[in-house]
C-alpha positions, 0 to 999 in steps of 0.5 A: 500500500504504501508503494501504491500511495507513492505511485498515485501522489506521482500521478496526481502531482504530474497531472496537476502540472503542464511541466516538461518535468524531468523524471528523477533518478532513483532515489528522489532528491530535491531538483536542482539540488547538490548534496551540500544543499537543497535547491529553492521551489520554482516559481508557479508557471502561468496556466496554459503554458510548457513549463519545467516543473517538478514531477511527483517524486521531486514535489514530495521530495520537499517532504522528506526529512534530511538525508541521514548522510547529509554529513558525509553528502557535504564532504563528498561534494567538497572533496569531488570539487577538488578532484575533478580541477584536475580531470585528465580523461572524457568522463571526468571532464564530462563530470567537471562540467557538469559541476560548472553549471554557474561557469559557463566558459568553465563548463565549456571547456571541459565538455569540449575536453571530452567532446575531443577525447572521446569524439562519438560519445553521444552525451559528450557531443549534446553537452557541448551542444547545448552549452554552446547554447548560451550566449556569451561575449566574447564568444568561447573559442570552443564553440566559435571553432565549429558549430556543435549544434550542427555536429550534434546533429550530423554525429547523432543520427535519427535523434531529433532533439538537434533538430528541435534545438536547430530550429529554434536557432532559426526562429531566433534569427529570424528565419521562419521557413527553416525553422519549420523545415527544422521542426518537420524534419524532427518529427520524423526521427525514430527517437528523442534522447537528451542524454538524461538516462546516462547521468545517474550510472556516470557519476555512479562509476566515478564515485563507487570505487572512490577512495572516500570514508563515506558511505557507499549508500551516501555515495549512491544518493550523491550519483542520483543528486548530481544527476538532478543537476542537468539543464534540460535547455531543449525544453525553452526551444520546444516552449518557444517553437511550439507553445507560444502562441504569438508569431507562431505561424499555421505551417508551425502549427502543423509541424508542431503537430506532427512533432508533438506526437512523435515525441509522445511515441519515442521520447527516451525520457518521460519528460520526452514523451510528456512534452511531446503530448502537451505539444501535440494537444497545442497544436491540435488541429481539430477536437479528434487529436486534441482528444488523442493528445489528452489520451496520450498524458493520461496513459503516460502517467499511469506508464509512469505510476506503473514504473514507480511500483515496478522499481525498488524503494531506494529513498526508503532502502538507502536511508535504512538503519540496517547496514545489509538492508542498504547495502541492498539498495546500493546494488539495486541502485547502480542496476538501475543505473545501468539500466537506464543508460542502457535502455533509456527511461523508458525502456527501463521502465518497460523492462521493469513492470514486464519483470515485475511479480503479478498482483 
């Protein structure tokens, strides 16, 4: 019962939003939180409107009380800021950057390092991507030395998140005609991964073996945290492409449309494929779509609730007095890692409520 009730506060918090929000990583933690503290409440977002907010499990996360490992959450971060200064190979580097969200020339630079060293990993390639995003003056070298949204998108076949980001670049400078072309062409990739799923298992491998007195269920919740802290910057370019209503021409409309469904349908993410849905009610067309738009949410967040019950209870299992009970959790843990980076969110889920005992 009380994995059930956890299940239906996820559902309900979601359906009480119209949030682009991020699924969390097992365990729930605050958004945009680092282990040495909790992130402020996001403003509320005016009705009608795409938005980035909380889902289920982060809303309730304000609930819980602190961490029993907050002690050790605070050292581990601050000995990781030291480590990572001087990372020297494309995971950690992808890892510094990560830590640099307030540093965008730092943040720049090591994504390019990892970018570099390791040119066809996918999520090295979207981070600079979209980092490059943000503009600065003077321009960083790094992005200014190629177009990485465009590299992104050459390197990354059939993922149509670069085409989303490409056409919003368009509106912005004032090519509509492009911008659509752009949105269109997204609507026909056979998915949409924003690299979300690999977080949680990358900063699990760096932190699992690291030669820190902290506990490995500490370590566990500081991969999920850390995981949290990721900028999902595609979902300002959907708002904007897609949500808007002032400027949005009828041939948008209808590429929106048509967008809005296929993220519904192969999203990697929930986040994704919720996106996908609210874009695709938008932009109906008639009352028939905007019916099956609205169909569309509502079996994405029974998927959801569904998922929630398949998977183990980390927050509850990490947080446990009993050290073989966490210990549990931390192998639970980093399976679910794996997974996730292995098949995307959901995949993962897919394979976990398929596995998941008859009740």
């Amino acid at each position: 019962m009380k994995r059930l009730s956890r299940a239906l506060a996820i559902t309900a918090a979601v359906a009480a939003t119209l949030a682009v929000a991020q699924p969390l990583p097992p365990p729930p933690i605050p958004p945009g939180a680092s282990p040495s503290g909790a992130a402020p409440a996001p403003p509320p977002a005016p009705p009608g409107t795409l938005t980035p907010l909380p889902a289920g499990m982060e809303a309730r996360a304000s609930e819980a009380p602190e961490s029993r490992w907050q002690g050790e959450l605070n050292r581990l971060d601050a000995d990781l800021r030291l480590r990572l200064m001087t990372a020297h190979e494309p995971r950690s580097e992808w890892l510094a950057g990560e830590l640099e969200g307030s540093d965008i020339e730092s943040q720049v630079r090591h994504y390019a390092a990892a970018r570099t060293a390791a040119p066809d990993e996918p999520l090295y390639q979207a981070s600079l991507a979209t980092a490059c995003l943000v503009r600065v003056r003077p321009p960083l070298a790094p992005c200014e030395a190629l177009d990485r949204l465009a590299d992104w998108a050459r390197r990354d076949g059939g993922n149509g998140l670069p085409s989303v980001l490409l056409a919003d670049r368009a509106r912005q400078r004032g090519e509509p005609d492009l911008a659509v072309q752009n949105v269109e062409q997204a609507a026909t990739a056979a998915r949409f991964d924003d690299y979300w799923s690999q977080g949680a298992l990358r900063w699990w491998e760096y932190l699992r073996p690291l030669p820190v007195a902290v506990d490995p269920a500490a370590k566990a919740k500081a991969a999920a945290d850390y995981a949290l802290m990721r900028d999902l910057r595609w979902t300002s370019a959907l708002r904007a492409l897609c949500a808007e209503t002032a400027g949005r021409s009828a041939p948008m409309k209808a590429a929106c449309a048509k967008l809005g469904e296929a993220m519904m349908a192969r999203g990697a993410t929930f986040a994704l494929r919720r996106a996908g849905a609210r874009v695709a009610e938008i932009n109906a067309p008639d009352a028939g779509a905007r019916a099956a738009a609205q169909l569309g949410q509502a079996r994405l967040l029974e998927e959801t609730a569904r998922c929630a019950l398949a998977q183990p209870d980390f927050a509850t299992t990490l947080e446990s007095p009993d050290a073989a009970t966490r210990a549990r959790g931390v192998e639970q843990f980093g399976a679910w890692a794996q997974a996730q980076a292995r098949e995307g969110e959901v995949g993962a889920c897919a394979k976990a409520i398929a596995a998941a005992p008859a009740k």
